[in-house]
N, CA, C and O of each residue as an XYZ file, in Angstrom:
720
protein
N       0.855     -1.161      0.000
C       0.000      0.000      0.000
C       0.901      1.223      0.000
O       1.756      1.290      0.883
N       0.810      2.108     -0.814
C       1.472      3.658     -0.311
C       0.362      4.852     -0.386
O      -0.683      4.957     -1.028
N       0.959      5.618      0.443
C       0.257      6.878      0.499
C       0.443      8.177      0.603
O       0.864      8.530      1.704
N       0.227      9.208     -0.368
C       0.514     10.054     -0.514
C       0.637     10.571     -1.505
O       0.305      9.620     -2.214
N       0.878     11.425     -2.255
C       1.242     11.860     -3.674
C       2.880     12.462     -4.400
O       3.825     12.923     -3.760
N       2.822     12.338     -5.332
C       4.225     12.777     -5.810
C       5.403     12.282     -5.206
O       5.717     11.093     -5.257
N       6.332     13.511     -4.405
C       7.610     13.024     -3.736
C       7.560     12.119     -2.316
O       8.347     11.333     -1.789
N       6.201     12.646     -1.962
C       5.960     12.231     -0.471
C       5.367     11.084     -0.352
O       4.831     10.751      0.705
N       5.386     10.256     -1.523
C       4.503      8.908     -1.227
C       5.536      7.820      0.183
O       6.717      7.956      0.506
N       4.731      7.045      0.599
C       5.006      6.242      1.760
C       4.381      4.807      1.651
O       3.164      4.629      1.603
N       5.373      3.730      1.614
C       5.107      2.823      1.332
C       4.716      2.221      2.829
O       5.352      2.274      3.881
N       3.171      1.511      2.466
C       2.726      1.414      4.205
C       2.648     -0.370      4.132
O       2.309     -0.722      3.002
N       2.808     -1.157      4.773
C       2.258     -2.739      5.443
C       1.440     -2.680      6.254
O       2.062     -2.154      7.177
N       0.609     -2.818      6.547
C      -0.591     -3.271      7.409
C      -0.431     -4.971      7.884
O      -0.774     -5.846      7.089
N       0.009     -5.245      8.968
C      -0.304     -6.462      9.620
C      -1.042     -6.498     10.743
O      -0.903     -5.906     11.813
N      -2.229     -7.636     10.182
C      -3.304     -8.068     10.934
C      -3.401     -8.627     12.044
O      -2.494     -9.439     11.861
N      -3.822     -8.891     13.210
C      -3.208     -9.605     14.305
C      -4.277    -10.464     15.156
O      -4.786     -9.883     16.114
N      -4.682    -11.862     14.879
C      -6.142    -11.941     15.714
C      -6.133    -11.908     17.272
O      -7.184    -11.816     17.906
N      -4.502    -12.011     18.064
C      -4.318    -11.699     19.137
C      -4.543     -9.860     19.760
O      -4.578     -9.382     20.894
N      -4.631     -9.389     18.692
C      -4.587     -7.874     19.386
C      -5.979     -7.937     19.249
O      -6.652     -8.636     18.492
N      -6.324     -7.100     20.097
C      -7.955     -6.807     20.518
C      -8.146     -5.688     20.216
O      -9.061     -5.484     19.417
N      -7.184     -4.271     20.849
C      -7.542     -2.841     20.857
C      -6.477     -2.081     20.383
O      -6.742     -1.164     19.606
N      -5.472     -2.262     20.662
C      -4.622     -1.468     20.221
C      -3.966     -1.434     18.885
O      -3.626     -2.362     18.151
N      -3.857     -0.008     18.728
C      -2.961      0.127     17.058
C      -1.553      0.287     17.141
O      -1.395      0.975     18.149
N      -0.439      0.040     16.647
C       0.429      0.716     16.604
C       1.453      0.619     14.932
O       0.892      0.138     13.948
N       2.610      1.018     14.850
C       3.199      1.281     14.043
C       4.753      1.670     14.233
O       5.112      1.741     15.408
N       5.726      1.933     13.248
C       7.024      1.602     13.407
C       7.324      2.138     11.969
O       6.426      2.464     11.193
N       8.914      2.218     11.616
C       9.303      2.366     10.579
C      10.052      1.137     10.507
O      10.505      0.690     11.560
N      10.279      0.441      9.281
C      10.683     -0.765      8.995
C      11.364     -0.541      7.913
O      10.613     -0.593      6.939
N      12.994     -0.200      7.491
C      13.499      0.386      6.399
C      12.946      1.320      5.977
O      12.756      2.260      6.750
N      12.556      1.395      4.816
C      11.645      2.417      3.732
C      10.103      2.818      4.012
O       9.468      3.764      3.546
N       9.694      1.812      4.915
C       8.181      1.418      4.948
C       8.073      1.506      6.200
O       8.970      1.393      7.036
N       6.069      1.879      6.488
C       5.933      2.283      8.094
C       4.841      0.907      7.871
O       4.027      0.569      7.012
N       5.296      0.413      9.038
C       4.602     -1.181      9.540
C       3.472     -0.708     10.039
O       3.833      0.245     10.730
N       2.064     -0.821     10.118
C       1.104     -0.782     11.088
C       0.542     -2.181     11.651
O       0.639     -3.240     11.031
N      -0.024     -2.041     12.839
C      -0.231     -3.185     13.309
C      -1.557     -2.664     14.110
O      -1.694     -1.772     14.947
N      -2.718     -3.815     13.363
C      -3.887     -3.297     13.812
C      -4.863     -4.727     13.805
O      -4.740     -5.606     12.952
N      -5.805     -4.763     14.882
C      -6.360     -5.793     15.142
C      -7.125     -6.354     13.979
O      -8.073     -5.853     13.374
N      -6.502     -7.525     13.791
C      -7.444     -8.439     12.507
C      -9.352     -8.230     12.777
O     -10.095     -8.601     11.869
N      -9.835     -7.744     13.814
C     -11.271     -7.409     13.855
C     -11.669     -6.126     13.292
O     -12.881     -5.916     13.336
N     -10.738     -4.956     12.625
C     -11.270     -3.803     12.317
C     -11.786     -3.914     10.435
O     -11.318     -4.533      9.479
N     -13.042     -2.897     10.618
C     -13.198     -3.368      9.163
C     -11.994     -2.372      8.499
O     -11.297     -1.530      9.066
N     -12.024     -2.880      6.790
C     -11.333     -1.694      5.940
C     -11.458     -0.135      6.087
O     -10.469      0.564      5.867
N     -12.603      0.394      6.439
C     -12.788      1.662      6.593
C     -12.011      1.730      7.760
O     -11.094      2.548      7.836
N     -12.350      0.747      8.929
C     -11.233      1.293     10.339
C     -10.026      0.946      9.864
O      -9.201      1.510     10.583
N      -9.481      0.311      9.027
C      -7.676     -0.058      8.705
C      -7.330      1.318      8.031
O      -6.390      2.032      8.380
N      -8.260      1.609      6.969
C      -7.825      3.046      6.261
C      -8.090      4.310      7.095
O      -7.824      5.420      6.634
N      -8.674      4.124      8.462
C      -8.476      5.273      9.134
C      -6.799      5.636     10.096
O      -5.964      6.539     10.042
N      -6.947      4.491     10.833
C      -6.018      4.240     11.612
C      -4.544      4.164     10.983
O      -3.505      4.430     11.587
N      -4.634      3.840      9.945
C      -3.219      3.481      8.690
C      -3.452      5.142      8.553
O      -3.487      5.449      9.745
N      -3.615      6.275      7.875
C      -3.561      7.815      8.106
C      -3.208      7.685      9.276
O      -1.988      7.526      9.261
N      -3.625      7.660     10.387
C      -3.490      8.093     11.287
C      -1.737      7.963     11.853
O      -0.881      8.797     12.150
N      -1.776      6.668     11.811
C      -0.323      5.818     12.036
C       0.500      6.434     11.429
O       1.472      6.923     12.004
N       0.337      6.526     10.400
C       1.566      7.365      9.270
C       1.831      8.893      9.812
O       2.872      9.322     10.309
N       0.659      9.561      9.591
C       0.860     10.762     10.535
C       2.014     11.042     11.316
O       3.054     11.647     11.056
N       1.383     10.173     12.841
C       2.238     10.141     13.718
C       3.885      9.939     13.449
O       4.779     10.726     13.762
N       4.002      8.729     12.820
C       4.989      8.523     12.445
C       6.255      9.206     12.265
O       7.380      9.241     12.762
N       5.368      9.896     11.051
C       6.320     10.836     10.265
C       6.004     12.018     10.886
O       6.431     13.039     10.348
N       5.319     12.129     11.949
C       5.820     13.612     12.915
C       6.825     13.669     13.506
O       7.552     14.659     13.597
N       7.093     11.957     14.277
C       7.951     11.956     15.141
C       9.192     12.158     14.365
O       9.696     13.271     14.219
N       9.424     11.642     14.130
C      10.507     11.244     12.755
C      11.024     12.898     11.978
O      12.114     13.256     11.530
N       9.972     13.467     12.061
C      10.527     15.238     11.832
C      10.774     15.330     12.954
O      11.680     16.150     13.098
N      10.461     14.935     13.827
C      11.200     16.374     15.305
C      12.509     15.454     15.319
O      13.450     16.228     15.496
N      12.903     14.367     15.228
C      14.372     13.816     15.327
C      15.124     14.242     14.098
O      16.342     14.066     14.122
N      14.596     14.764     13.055
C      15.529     14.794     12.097
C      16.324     16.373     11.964
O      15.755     17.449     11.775
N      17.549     16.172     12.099
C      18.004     17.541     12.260
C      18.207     18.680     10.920
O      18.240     18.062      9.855
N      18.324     19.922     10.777
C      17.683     20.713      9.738
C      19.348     20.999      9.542
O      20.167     20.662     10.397
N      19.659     21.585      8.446
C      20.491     22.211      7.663
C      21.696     22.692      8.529
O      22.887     22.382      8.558
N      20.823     23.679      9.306
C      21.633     24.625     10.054
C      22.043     23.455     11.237
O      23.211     23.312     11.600
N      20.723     22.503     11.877
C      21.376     21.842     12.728
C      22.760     20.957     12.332
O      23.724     20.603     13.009
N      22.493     20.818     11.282
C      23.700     19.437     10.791
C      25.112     20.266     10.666
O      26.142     19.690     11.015
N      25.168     21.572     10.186
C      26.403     22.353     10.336
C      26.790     22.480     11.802
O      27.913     22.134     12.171
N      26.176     22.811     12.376
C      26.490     23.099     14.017
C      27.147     21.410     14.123
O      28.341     21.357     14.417
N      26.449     20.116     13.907
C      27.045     19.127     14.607
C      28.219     18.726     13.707
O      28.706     17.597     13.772
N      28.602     19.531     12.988
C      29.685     18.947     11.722
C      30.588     19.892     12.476
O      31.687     19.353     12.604
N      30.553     21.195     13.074
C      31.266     21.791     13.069
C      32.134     21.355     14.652
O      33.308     21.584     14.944
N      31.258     20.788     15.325
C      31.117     20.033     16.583
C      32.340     18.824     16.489
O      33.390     18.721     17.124
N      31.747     17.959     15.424
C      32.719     16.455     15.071
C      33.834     17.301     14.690
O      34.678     17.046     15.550
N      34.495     18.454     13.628
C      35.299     18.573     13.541
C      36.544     19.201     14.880
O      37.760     19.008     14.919
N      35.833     19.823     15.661
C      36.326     20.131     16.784
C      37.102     19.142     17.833
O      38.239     19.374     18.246
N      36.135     17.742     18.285
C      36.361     17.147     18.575
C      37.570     15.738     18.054
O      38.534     15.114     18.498
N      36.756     15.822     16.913
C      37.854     14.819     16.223
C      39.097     15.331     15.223
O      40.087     14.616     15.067
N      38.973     16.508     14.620
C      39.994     16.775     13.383
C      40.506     17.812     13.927
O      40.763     18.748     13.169
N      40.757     17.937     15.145
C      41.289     19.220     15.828
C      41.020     20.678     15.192
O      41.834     21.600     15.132
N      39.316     20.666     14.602
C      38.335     21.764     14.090
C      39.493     22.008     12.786
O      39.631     23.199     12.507
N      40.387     20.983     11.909
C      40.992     21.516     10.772
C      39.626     21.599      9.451
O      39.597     22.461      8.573
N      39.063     20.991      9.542
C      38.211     20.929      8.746
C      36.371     21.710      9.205
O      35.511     21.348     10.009
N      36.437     22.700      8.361
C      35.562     23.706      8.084
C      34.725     23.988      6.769
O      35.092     24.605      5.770
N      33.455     23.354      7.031
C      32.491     23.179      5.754
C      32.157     24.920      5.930
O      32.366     25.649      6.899
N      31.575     25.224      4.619
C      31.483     26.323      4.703
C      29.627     25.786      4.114
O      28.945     26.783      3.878
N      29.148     24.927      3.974
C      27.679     24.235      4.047
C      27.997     23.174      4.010
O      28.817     22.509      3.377
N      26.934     22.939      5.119
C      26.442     21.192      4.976
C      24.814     21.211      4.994
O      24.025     21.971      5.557
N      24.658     20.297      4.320
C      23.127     20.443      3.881
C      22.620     18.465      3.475
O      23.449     17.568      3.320
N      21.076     18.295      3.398
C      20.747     17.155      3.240
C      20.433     17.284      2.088
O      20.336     18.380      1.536
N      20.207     16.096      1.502
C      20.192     16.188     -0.338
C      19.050     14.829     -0.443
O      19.180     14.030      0.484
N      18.126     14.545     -1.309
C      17.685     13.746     -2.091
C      18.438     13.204     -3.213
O      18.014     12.101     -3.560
N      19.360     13.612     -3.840
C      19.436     12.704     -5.017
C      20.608     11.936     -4.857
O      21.233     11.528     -5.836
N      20.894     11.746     -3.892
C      22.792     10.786     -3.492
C      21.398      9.420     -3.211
O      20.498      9.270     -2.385
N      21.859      8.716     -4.322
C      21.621      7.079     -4.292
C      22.049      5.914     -3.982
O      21.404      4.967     -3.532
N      23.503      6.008     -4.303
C      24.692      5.218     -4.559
C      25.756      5.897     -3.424
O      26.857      5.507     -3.037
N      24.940      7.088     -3.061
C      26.384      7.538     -1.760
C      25.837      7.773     -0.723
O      24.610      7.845     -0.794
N      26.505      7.996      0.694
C      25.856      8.519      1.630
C      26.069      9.892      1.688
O      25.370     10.723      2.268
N      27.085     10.071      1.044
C      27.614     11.349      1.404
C      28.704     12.463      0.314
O      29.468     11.840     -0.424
N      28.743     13.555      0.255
C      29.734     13.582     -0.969
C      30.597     15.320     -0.077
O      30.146     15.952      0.878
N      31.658     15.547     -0.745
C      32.234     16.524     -0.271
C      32.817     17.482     -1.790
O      33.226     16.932     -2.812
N      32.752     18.452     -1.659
C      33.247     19.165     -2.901
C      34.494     20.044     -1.623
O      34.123     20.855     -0.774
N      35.841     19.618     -1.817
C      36.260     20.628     -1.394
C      36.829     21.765     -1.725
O      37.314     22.402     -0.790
N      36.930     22.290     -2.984
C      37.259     23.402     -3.899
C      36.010     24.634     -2.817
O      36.292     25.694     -2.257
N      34.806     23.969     -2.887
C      34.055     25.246     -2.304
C      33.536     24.619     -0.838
O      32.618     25.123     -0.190
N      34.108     23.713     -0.530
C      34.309     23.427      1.146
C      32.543     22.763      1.240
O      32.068     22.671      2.372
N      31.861     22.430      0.302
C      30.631     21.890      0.474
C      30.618     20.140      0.776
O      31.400     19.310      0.312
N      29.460     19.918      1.707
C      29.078     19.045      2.417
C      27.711     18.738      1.530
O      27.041     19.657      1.059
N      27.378     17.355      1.360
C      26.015     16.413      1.102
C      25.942     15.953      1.930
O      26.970     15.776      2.585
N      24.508     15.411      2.476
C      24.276     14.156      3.212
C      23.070     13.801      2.675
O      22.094     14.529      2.493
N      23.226     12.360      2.376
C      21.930     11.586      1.856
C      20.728     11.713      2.674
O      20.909     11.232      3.792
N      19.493     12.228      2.487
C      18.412     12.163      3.363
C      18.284     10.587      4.149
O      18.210     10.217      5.320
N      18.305      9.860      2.712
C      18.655      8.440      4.229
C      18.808      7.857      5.282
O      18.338      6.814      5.736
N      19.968      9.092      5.906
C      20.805      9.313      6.787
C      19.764      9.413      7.779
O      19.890      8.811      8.845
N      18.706     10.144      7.520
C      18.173     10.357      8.440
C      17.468      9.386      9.685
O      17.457      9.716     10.871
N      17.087      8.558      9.324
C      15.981      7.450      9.692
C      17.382      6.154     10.690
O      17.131      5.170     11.385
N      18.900      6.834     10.274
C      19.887      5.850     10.970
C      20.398      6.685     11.700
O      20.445      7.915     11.711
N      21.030      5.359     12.721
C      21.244      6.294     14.264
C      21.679      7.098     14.216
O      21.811      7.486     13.055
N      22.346      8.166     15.455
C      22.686      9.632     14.895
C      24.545      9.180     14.764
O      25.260      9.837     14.007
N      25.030      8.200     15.463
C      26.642      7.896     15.468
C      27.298      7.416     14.004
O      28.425      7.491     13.514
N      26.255      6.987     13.645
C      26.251      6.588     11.831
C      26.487      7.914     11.073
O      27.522      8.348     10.569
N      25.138      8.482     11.136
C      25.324      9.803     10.774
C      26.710     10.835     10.680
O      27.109     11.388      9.655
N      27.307     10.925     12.027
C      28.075     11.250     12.763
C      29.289     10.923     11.805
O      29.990     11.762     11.241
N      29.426      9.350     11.715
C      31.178      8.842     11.074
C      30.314      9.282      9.623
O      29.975      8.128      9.884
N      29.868      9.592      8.823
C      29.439      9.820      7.228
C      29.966     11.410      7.478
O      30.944     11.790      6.835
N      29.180     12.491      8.590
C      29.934     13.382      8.500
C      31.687     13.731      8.783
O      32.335     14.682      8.347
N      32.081     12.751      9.543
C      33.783     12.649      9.715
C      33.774     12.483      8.343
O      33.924     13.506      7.674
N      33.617     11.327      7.717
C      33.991     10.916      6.302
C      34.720     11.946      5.657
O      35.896     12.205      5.404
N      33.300     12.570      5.437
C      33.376     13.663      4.488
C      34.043     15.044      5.022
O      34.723     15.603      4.161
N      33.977     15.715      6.305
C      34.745     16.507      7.066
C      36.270     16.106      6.326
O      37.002     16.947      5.804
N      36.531     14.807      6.398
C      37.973     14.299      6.410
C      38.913     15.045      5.051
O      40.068     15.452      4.929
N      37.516     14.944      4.021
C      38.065     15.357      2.880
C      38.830     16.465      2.594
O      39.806     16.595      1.854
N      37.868     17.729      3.732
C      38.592     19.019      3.425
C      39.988     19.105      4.142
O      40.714     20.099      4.094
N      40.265     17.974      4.793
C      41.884     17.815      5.070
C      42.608     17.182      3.996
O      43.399     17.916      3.405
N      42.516     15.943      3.596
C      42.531     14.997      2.792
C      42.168     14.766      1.863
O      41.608     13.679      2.007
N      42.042     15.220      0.382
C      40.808     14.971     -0.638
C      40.779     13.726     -0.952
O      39.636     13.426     -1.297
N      41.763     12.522     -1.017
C      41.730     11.138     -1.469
C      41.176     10.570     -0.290
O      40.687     11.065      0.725
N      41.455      8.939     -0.833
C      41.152      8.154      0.123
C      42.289      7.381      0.638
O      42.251      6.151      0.629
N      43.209      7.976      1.047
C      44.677      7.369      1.185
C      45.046      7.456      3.005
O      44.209      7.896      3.794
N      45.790      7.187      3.244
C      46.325      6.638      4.413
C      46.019      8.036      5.206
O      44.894      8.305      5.626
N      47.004      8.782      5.340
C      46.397     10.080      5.838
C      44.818     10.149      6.056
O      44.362     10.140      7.200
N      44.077     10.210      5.042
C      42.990     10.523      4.975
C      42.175      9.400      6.065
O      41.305      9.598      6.913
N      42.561      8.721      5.822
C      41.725      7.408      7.022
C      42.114      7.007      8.389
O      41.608      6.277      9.241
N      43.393      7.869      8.300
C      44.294      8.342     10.060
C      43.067      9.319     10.338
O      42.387      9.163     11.352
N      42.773     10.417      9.338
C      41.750     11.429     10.363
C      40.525     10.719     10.359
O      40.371     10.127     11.427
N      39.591     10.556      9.553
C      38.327      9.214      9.429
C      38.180      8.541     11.194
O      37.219      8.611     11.960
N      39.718      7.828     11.416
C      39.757      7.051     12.447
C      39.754      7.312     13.767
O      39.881      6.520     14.701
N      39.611      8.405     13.779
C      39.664      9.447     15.247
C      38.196      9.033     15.670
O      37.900      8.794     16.841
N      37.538      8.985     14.892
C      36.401      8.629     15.518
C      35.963      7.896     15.963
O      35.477      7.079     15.181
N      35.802      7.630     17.291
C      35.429      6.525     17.786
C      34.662      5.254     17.244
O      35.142      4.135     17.422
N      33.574      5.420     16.640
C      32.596      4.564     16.056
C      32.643      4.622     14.903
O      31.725      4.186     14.209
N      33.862      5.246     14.338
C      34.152      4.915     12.987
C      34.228      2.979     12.095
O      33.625      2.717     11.055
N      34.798      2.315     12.603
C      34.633      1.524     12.086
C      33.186      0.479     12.050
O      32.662     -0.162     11.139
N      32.749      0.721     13.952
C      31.468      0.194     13.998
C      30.591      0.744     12.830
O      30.020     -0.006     12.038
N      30.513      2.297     12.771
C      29.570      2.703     11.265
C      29.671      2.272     10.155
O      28.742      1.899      9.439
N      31.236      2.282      9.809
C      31.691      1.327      8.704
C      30.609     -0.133      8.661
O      29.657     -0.410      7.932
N      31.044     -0.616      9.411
C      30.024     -2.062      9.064
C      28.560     -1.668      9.539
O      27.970     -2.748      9.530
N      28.043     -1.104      9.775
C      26.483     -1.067     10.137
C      26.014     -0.300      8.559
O      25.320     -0.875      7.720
N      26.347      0.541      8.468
C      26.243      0.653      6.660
C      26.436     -0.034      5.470
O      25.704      0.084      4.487
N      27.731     -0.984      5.567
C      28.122     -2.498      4.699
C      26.789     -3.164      5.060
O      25.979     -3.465      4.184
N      26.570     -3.396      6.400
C      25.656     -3.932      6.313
C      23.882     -3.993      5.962
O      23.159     -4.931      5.627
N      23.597     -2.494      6.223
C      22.631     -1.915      5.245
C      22.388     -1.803      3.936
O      21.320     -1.897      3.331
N      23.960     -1.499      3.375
C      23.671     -1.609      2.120
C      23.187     -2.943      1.260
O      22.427     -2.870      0.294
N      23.831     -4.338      1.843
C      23.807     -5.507      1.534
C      22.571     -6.212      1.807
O      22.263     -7.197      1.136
N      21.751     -5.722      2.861
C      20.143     -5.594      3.248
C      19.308     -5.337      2.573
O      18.344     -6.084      2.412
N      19.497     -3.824      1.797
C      18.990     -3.151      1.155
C      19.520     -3.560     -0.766
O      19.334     -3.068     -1.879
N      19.990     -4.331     -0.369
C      20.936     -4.888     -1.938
C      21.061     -3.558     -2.888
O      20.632     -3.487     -4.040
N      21.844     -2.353     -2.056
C      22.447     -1.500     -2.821
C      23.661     -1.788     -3.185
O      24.414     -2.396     -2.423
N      24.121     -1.300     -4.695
C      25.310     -1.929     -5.080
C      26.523     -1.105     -4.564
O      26.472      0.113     -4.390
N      27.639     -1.889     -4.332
C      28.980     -1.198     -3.423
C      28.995     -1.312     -2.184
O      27.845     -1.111     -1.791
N      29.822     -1.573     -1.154
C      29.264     -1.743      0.506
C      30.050     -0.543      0.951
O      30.076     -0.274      2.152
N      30.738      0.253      0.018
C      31.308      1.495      0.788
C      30.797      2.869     -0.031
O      31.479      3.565     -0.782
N      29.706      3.006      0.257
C      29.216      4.282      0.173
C      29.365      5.670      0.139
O      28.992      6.589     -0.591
N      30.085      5.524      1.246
C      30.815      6.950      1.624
C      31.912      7.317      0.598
O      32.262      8.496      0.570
N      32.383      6.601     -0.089
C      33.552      7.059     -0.929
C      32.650      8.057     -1.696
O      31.433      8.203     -1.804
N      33.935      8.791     -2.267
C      33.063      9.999     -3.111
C      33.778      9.540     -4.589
O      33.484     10.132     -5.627
């Protein structure tokens, strides 16, 4: 089922449950928001409660997701902490059309991408994609240097594999993303 129109469509599941009696609830499940609603409601109550569910959902899901300006402040934050503040985006911003990346860096004009993706994964994930790319405006390759600063980060490698492993979930092609 999806819902919505144009960019904002939302791919929804509805599972039925003859153990639930009253309660509704819902979740995000990759790409898709799970609802879970008692196998006794008719279709008109599944298509109410499914709006409804989604709603919520994707309210909550905006107040966790951080805005433009927030993501510069925490980039400017990781670089402080980890790259001894050498690296200074002059924007970082979220993007729709990175498919194949999580992340991209232009450093000629010191610009930052981050895949909207990003959003919906934990914030420490997030976090090593912005080192990644931070790294660049020290480093533009992907060479030894460049993955000495990368490695400062604590949960750098854990992110490393929690993304390999998303991607391979998600059977996106490449398990290292972050390269630009």
């Amino acid at each position: 089922m999806t819902i919505g129109s144009g960019e904002s469509q939302t791919q929804v599941e509805v599972r039925r449950s003859k153990r639930r009696r009253r309660t509704v609830s819902a979740y995000r499940e990759g790409d898709r928001i799970v609802v879970l609603i008692p196998a006794s409601l008719s279709r008109r109550q599944e298509a109410e409660w499914v709006e409804t569910m989604v709603a919520r959902v994707e309210k909550a899901e905006a107040r966790r997701r951080p805005t433009d300006d927030e993501l510069m402040l925490r980039a400017r934050a990781l670089s402080e902490a980890w790259l001894d503040g050498r690296a200074v985006p002059a924007t970082v911003r979220w993007v729709d059309n990175q498919r194949s990346r999580w992340g991209s860096c232009t450093p000629v004009d010191r610009s930052i991408r981050l895949s909207r993706r990003l959003q919906d994964m934990p914030g420490w994930v997030t976090d090593y994609v912005l080192v990644h790319e931070l790294a660049h405006l020290i480093e533009a390759g992907h060479d030894d240097r460049f993955w000495g600063w990368v490695g400062r980060y604590p949960h750098a490698e854990r992110a490393r594999a929690w993304l390999d492993g998303y991607s391979a979930g998600a059977r996106l092609e490449g398990s290292d993303e972050t390269a630009d």
